[in-house]
N, CA, C and O of each residue as an XYZ file, in Angstrom:
192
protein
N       0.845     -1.167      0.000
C       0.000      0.000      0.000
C       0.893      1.234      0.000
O       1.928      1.341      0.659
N       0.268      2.347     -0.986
C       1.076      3.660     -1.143
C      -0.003      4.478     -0.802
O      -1.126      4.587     -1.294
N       0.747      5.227      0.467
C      -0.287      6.212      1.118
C       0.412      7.714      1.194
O       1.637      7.819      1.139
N      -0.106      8.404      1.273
C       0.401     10.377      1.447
C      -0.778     11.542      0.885
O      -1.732     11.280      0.153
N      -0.573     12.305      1.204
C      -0.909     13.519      1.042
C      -1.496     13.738     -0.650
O      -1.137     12.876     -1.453
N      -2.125     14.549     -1.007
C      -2.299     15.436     -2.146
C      -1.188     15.886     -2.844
O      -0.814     16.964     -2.382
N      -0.514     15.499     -3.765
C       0.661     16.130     -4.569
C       2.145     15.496     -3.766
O       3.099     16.242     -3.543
N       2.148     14.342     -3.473
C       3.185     13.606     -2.499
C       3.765     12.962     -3.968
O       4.978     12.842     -4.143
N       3.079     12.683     -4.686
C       4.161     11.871     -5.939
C       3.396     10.228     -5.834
O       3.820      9.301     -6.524
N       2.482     10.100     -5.078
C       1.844      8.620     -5.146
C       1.973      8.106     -6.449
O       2.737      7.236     -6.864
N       1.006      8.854     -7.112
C       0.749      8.281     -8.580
C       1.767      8.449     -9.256
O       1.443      7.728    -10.200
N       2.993      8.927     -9.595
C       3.809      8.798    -10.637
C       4.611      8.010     -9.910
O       5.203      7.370    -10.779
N       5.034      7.625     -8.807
C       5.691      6.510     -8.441
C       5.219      4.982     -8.666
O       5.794      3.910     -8.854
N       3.576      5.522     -8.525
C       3.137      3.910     -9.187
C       3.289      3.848    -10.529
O       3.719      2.834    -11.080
N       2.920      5.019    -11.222
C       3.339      4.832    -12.891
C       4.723      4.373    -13.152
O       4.879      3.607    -14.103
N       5.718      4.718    -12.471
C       7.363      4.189    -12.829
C       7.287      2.471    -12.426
O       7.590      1.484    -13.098
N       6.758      2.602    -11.059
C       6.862      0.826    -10.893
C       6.136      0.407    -11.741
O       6.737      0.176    -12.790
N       4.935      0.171    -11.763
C       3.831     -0.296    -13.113
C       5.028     -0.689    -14.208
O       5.498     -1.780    -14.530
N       5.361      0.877    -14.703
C       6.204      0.963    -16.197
C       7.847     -0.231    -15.963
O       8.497     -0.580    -16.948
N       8.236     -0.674    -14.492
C       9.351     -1.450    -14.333
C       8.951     -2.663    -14.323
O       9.730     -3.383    -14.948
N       8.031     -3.233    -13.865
C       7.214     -4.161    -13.896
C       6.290     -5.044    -14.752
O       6.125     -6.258    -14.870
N       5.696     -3.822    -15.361
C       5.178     -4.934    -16.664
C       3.590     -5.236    -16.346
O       2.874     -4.380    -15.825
N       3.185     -6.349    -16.660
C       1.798     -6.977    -16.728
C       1.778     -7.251    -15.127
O       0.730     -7.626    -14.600
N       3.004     -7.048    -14.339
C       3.059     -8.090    -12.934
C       2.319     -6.751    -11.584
O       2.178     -7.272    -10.478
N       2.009     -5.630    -11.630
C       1.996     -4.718    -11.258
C       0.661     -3.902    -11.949
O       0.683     -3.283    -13.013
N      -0.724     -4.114    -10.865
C      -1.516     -3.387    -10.921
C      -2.318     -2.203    -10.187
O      -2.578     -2.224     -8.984
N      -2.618     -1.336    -10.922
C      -2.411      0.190    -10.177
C      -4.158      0.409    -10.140
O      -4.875      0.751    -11.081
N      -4.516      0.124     -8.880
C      -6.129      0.627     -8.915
C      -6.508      2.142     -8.472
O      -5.845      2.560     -7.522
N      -7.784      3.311     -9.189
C      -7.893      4.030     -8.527
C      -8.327      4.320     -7.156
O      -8.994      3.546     -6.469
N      -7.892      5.534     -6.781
C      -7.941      5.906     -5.169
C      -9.540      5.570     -5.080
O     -10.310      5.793     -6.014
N      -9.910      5.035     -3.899
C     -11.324      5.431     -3.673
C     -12.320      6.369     -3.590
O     -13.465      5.930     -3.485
N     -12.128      7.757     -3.614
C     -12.677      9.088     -3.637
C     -13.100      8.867     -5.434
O     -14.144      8.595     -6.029
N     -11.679      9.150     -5.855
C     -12.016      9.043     -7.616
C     -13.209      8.170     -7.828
O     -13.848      8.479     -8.834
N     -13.652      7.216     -7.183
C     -14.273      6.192     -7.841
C     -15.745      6.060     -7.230
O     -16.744      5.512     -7.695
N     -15.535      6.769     -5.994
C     -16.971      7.234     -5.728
C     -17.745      8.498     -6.069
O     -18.960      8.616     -6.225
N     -16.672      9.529     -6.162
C     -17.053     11.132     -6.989
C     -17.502     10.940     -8.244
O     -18.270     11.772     -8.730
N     -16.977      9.476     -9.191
C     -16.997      9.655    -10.077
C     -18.065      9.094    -10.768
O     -18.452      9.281    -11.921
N     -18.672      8.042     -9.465
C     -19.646      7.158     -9.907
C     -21.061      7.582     -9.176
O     -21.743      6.837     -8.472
N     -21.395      9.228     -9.575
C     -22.891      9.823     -8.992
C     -22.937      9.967     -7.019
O     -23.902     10.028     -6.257
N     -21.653      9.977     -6.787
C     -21.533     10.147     -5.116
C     -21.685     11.981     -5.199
O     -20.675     12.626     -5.479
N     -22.798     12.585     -4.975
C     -22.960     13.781     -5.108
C     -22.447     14.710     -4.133
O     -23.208     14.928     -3.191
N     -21.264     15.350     -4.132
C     -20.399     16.406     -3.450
C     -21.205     18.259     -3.319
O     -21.352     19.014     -4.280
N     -21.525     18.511     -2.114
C     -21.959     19.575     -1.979
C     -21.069     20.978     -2.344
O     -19.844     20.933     -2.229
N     -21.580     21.925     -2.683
C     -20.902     23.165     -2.818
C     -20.031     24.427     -1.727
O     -19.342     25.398     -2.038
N     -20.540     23.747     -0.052
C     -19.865     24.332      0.516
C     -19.198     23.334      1.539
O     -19.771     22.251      1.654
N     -18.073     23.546      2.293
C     -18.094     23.054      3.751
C     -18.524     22.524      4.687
O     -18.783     23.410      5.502
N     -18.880     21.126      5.260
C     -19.955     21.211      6.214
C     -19.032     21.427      7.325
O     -17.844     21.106      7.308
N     -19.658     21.999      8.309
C     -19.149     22.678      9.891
C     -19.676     21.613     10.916
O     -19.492     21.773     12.123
């Protein structure tokens, strides 16, 4: 598991291993991506 921050380099470090690796090395999206992306409806402000 590759974990960090927003703009930490996660994903292009998995793209280099992936790219060293081959068919042996699979890169799934983050979970946010995949619920934002699949009608998980995000409000317009902050909740407090």
């Amino acid at each position: 598991m590759l974990t960090g921050g927003p703009g930490a380099g996660k994903t292009a470090v998995l793209e280099l291993i992936r790219k060293s690796f081959c068919e042996h090395i699979l890169v799934l999206p983050e979970s946010a991506s995949i619920l934002f992306s699949g009608g998980f409806i995000r409000g317009e402000s902050d909740v407090s």
